[in-house]
N, C-alpha and C positions, 0 to 999 in steps of 0.2 A: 617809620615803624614797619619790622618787617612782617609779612604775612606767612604765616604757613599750611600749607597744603596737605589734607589728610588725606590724598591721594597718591597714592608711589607707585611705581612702578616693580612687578615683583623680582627680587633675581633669579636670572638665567637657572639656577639648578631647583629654584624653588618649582618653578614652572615645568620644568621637566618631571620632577616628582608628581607634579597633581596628574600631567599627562600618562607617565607610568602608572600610576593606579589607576588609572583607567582603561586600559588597554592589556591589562595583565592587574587580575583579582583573585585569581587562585591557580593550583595546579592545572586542575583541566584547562584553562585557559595558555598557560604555558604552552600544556601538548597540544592545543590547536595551532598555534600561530608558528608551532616548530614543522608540527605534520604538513601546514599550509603550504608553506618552504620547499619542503621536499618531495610535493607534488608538484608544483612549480617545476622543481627543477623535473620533474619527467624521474622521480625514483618511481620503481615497479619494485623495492625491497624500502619497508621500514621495520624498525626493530627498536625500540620503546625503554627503557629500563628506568626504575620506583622509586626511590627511597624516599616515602611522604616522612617517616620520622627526621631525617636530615634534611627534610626540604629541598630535594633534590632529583632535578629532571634528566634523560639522556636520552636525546632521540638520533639514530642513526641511518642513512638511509644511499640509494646505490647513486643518487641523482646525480645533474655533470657536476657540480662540485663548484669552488672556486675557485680563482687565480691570487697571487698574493695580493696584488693589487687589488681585488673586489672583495679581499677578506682585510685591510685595512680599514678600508670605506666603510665595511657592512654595518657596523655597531653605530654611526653614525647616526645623529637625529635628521630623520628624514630625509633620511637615503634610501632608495632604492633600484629594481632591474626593472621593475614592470613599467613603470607610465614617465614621459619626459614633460609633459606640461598639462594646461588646463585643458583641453581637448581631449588629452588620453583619459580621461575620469569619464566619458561620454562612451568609453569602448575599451571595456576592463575585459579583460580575459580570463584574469587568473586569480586563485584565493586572495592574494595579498598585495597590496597596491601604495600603500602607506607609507611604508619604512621606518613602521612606529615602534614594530616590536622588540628587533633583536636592540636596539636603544632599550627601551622602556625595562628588558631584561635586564641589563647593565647598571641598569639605574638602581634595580629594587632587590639584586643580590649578585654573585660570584657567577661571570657567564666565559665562556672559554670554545672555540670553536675551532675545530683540526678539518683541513680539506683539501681537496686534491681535484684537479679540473679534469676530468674525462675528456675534453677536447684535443689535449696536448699529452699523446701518448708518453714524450719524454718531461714531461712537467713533474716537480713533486711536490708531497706534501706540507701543508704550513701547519703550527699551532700558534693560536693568538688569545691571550687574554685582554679583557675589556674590562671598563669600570674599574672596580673595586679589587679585580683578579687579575690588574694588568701588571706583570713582572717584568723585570728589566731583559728579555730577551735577546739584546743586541740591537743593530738599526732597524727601523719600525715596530719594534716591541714582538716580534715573531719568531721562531724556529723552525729549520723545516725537521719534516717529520716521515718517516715512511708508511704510507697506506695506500689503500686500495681508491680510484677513485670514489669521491662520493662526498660527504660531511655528517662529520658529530657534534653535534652542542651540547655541551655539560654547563644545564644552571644550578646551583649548589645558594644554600643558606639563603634561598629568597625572603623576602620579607626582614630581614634580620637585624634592620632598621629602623622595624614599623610592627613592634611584634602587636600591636591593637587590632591588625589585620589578621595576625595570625590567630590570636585569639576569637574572631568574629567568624573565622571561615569552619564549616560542616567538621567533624570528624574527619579519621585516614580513611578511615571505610567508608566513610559519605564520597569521599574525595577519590576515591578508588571508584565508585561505582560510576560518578560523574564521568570521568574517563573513558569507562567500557562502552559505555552508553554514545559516548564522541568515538571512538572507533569502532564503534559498530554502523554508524552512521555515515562515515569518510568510507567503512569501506561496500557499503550500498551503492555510497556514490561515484568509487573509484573501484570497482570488483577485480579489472584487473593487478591490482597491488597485493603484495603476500603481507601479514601484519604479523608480526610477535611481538609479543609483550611480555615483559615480565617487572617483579616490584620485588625488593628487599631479596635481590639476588637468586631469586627462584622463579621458574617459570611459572605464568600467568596464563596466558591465553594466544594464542596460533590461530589465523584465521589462514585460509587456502584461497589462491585465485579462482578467477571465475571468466566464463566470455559474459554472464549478465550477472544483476542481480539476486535471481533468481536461484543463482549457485552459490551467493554468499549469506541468505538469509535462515535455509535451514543451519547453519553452520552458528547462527544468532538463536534461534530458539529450536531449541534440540526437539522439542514436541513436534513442530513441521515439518513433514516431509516436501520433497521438491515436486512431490503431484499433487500437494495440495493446493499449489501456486500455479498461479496463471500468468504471463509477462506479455505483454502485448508493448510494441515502441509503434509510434505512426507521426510523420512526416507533417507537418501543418504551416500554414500561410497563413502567420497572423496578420492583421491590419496594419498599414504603414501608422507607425508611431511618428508623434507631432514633430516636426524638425527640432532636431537639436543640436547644437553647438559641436562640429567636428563628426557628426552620426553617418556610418560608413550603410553602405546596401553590404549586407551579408546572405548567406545561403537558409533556406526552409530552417523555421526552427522544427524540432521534434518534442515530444511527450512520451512518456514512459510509465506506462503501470505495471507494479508487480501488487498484486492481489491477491490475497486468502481467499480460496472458494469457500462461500457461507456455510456451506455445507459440510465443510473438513475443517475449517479449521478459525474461531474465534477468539477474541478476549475477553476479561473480565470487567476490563479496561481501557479506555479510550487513548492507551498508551503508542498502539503501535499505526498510528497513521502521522506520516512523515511528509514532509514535503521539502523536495529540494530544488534548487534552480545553480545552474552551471556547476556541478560538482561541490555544494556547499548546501547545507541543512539551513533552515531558513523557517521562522514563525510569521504564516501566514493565515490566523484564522478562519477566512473568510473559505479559505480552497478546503480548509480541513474541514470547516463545514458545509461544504460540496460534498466531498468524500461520503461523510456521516448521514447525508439527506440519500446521496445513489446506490448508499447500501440496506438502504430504510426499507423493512418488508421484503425482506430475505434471511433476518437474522432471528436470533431465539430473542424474547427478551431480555432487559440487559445486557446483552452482549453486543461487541464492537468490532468492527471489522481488523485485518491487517490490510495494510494497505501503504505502498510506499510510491509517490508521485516524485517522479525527475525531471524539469523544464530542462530545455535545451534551446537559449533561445540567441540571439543577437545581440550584443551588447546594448544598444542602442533602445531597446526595450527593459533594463533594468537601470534604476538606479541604487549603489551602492553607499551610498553616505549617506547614512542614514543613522547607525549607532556604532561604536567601534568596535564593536563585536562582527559586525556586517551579516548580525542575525534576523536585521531586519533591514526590506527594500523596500522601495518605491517599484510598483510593477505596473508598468501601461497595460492599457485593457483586460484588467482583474474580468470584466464580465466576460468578455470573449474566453480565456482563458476556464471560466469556468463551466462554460458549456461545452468547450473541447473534454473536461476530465471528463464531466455527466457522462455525454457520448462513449468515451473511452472505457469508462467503468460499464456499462450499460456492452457492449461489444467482448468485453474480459468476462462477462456471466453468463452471456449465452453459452449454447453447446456450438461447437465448431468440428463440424465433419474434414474442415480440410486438413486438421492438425491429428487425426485417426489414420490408421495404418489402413494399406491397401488391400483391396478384396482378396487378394493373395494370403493372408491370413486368416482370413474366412473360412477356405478353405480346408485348414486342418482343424479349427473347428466344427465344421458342418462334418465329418466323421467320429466326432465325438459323439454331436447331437440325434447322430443316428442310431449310433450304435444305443443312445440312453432312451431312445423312442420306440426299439425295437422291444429291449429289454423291459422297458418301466410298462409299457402298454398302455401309454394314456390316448395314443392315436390320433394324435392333432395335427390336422392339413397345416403344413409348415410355409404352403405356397399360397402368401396372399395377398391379393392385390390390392395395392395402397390408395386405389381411386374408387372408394367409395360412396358410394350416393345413398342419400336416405337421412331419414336419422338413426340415434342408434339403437339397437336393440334390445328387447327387454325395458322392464318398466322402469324402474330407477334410470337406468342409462336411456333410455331414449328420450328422457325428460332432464338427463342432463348431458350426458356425454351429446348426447346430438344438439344441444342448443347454441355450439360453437357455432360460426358460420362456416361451416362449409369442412373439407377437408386440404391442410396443407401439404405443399412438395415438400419430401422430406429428404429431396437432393440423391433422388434414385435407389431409395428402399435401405435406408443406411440402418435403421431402424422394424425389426420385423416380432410382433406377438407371436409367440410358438405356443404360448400355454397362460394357464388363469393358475395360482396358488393358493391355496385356503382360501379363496375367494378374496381373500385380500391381497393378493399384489400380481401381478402383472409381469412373466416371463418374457423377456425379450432377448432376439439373436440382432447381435451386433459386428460389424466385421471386426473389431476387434475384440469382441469376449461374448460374456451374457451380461444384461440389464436387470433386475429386479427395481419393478416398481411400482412403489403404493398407490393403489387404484384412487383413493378418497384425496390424499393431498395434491397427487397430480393434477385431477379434476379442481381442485379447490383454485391453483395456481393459473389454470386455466378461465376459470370463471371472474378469479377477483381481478387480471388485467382486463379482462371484455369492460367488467363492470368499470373497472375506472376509465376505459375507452369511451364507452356509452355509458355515464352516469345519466337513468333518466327515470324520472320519477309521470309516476301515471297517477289518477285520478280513482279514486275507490267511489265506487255508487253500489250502495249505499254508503256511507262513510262506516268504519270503524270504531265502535264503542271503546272505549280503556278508562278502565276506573281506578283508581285511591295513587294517582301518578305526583309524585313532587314535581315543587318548582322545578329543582335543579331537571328532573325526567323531561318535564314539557320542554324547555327552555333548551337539550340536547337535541330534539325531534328537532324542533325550531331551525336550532344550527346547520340541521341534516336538510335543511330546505325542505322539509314537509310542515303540511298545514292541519295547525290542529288548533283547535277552537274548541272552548269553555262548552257543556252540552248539560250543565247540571250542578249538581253537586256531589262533586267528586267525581264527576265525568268529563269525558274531552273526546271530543270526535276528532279522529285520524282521517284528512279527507283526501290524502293523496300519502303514497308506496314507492319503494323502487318500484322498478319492474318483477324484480326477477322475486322478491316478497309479496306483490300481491298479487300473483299467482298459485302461491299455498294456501294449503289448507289450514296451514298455522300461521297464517300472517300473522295474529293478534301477538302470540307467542314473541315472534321477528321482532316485532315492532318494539316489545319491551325491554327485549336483549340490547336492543338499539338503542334506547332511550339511559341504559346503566352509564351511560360515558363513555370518552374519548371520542376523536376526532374525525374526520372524512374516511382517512385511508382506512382507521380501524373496524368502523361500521362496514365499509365495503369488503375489509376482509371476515367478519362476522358474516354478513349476507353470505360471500363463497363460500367459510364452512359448511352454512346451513345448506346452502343449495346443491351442492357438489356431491356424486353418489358414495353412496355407506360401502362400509367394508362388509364383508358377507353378502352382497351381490352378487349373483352368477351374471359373468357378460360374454355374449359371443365374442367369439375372434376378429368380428368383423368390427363389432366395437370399444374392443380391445385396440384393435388397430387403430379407429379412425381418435381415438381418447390419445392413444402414444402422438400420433403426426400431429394433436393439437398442439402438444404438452412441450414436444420438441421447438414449436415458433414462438413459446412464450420467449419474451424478453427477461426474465429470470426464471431460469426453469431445474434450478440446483434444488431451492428452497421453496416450501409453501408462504403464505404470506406473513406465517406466524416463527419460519426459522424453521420448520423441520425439515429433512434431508427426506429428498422424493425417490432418490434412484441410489443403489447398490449396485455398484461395476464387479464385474470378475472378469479380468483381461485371462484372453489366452493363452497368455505366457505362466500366469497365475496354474490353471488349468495343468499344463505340461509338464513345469514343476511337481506339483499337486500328486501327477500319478507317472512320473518319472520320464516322461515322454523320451528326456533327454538318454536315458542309460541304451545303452547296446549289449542288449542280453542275446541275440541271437536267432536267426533266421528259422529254426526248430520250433520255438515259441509265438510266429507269429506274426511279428515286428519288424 
């Protein structure tokens, strides 16, 4: 009696099919694994072209191209130029490693690729259909063809086999923005590449190269300008990663932040913090929320930072097989890694005097400021020296501006008060412009890093009365590490204070404001408002001064703790413009 077996083996093109759907699920997927290609090949021109209603891709680019011989092979299932065995998976270099795609295209609709090798000046061009779109072209199913080096793939009528998929996938216009959103990101990652695009035979969208970044992202959101960015790349020696199968010693890997200053420029949405590793966008929550923690207490509420992270690392510390997408990696020492961004982001907010122009600019400023000193009459010794002792002046400020420790080098007077404004902000000469800055947030930015420096909570004798307090109130103080104890009915003795609250005259006040809710940092930043001097304070120059050199060494010194923007620039070139500096009216006049 025979047996049979309800296990089969599946066929050959069955398997290839599940494999194509995997690897190719919609348009944008197409334009990735074509764009991948032709980064690979070292293109610096891609040029894109739409037709979502015909299902149909065309991506064209300057790269070396191929030879007929590697345009036979290409469409092949698992063929490729990048890796020749199990060791090259251990030391991937490039987007695309597989040889899964321009297959899987073949598979799942009409694919057709024209190329020409850039190596062999007298080489020409082929055209080859594959799959479904292969024609009897003569020996090897190819023609040649005349072009410039480089290669074009036209996928046409995808899915056209499987229209259940076609039916499941987003809208054209979903499917459109999917796309923009992948070449906005390729070209972050690759700035110097030029992009055009276009869909349904009309242009779309033109991106411009770049030497960083930083040149390609105002060009993504038209609201940012390129001085609202900060780009900082630094050189880093991560930990030897555990031995692995073929793992080569390579050179320093690098990190790269390009950042939104908090203070120019936000979202509404937690949309623009990217992270990518070797040239490819990559979901790695863990770093994105690094990012979201090093921007915490710099931003308004609900708002989110921009922020674009690019790893640069060594093969040997990534691995890639992990989904076919290769949107997601295996990455050795995620913690190390994630105290390099801290660092990095933390270094990107500070102010940086070395990246300001030279005292040499200064100078046609300082004839501005004289001439406005002469004329306005307000008389303010403009010479002052940044080493001052004491605390500061005047009542308000001396109980807070001077409670900093001490005064900081401000790296040879880069920063100088010339004058106090409505008593709320703080004139500053700078070598490259003037400074406007609010005296109360300053101070506030200053106070809440001390405080989270020295969080330290002191002892009240006699203790603190607070009456008709809820659970959730006690149970807040509690979290806050103070001690309060039952004293009654509907009383509670507060028996210990920060420091810098049980020093007022309204601690009881403090303490309530304390006890509404939220967490460590947010009370700390509560304390600083309360503690940090009011607007309408008159301050001398001298503590005007010693208030700037604090405010300058904070470690975020853009933003108060709550987000608002502490300082107003007016660069000098700002200035020149402004009152024509540039025109040549004539030596009669002046000038």
């Amino acid at each position: 009696m025979e047996s049979s077996s309800l296990i089969q083996r599946l066929p050959l093109e069955v398997v290839h099919a599940i494999a194509a759907g995997e690897v190719i699920d919609s348009l944008a997927a197409v334009v990735r694994e074509l764009v991948d290609n032709s980064l690979d090949a070292g293109a610096t021109r891609i040029h894109g072209s739409l037709w979502p209603d015909r299902w149909q891709v065309r991506i064209t680019d300057n790269g070396r191209g191929m030879t007929l011989g590697d345009l036979e092979a290409a469409a092949h299932p698992h063929s490729t130029s990048k890796i020749r065995d199990s060791a090259d998976l251990w030391r991937i270099s490039s987007l695309g490693f597989r040889g899964e795609a321009l297959h899987s295209l073949a598979q799942l609709g009409q694919l057709e690729i024209c190329s020409r090798s850039a190596q062999d000046p007298q080489a020409q061009g082929w055209r080859k259909g594959y799959g479904r779109a292969m024609v009897d072209l003569g020996a090897g199913g190819a023609e040649p063809l005349a072009m410039a080096p480089g290669t074009v793939v036209t996928v046409s009528e995808l899915f056209a086999q499987w229209p259940a998929r076609r039916q499941a996938l987003p809208s054209a216009a979903q499917q459109l923005r999917l796309i923009q959103r992948l070449i906005h990101v390729m070209a972050l990652c690759h700035p110097g590449v030029t992009w055009q695009m276009e869909h349904s035979d009309r242009p779309w969208f033109n991106l411009r190269p770049g030497a960083t970044a930083q040149d390609i992202l105002p060009q993504i959101l038209r609201e940012v300008q390129p001085t609202d960015l900060q780009c900082l790349t630094l050189t880093v020696n991560p930990p030897d990663p555990d031995p692995a199968p073929g793992s080569v010693d390579g050179p320093s890997a690098s990190l790269q932040i390009l950042a939104g200053l908090p203070d120019r420029c936000h979202r509404r949405r937690p949309d623009w913090i990217k992270v990518a590793v070797n040239g490819r966008l990559v979901q790695m929550p863990e770093l994105e929320q690094t990012v979201l923690g090093s921007f915490r207490r710099t931003l308004p509420r609900d708002r989110f930072p921009i922020c674009f992270v690019h790893l640069h690392l060594t093969p040997d510390h990534i691995d890639w097989n992990r989904n076919p997408a290769k949107t997601e990696i295996y990455l050795r020492h995620l913690d190390f890694w994630q105290g390099q961004i801290r660092a990095a982001i933390d270094q990107v907010l500070r102010l940086n005097p070395q990246a300001l122009p030279q005292e040499g600019q200064n100078q046609r400023l300082g004839q501005v400021l004289k001439v406005a000193e002469t004329a306005g009459g307000y008389g303010v010794q403009r010479q002052v020296s940044l080493a001052v002792e004491g605390s500061a002046e005047g009542s308000a400020a001396g109980s807070a501006a001077g409670s900093a420790a001490g005064s900081a080098d401000t790296g040879g007077g880069m920063v100088r008060a010339i004058a106090q404004l409505h008593q709320m902000y703080i004139v500053a000469e700078h070598p490259a412009g003037i400074w406007l800055v609010e005296q109360h947030i300053a101070h506030e930015r200053v106070l809440f890093e001390q405080i989270q420096d020295r969080w330290e909570r002191v002892p009240l004798d006699p203790p603190l009365i607070l009456s008709h307090l809820t659970p959730p109130q006690v149970e807040q103080l509690q979290r806050l590490e103070l001690e309060v104890d039952p004293f009654g009915e509907n009383l509670w003795a507060v028996r210990s204070a920060p420091a810098l609250v049980a020093q007022r005259a309204d601690c009881g006040e403090a303490l309530l404001e304390l006890s509404q809710g939220g967490d460590l940092a947010a009370a700390q930043a509560a304390i600083a408002c309360r503690s940090a001097i009011r607007n309408g304070q008159v301050l001398t120059l001298p503590a005007m001064q010693r208030l700037l050199d604090q405010w300058q060494q904070t470690r975020h010194p853009r933003t108060c703790p709550h987000g608002r923007p502490i300082c107003l620039t007016l660069e000098e070139t700002s200035l020149s413009r402004f009152f024509r500096r540039h025109w040549v009216i004539g030596k009669s006049h002046g000038i």
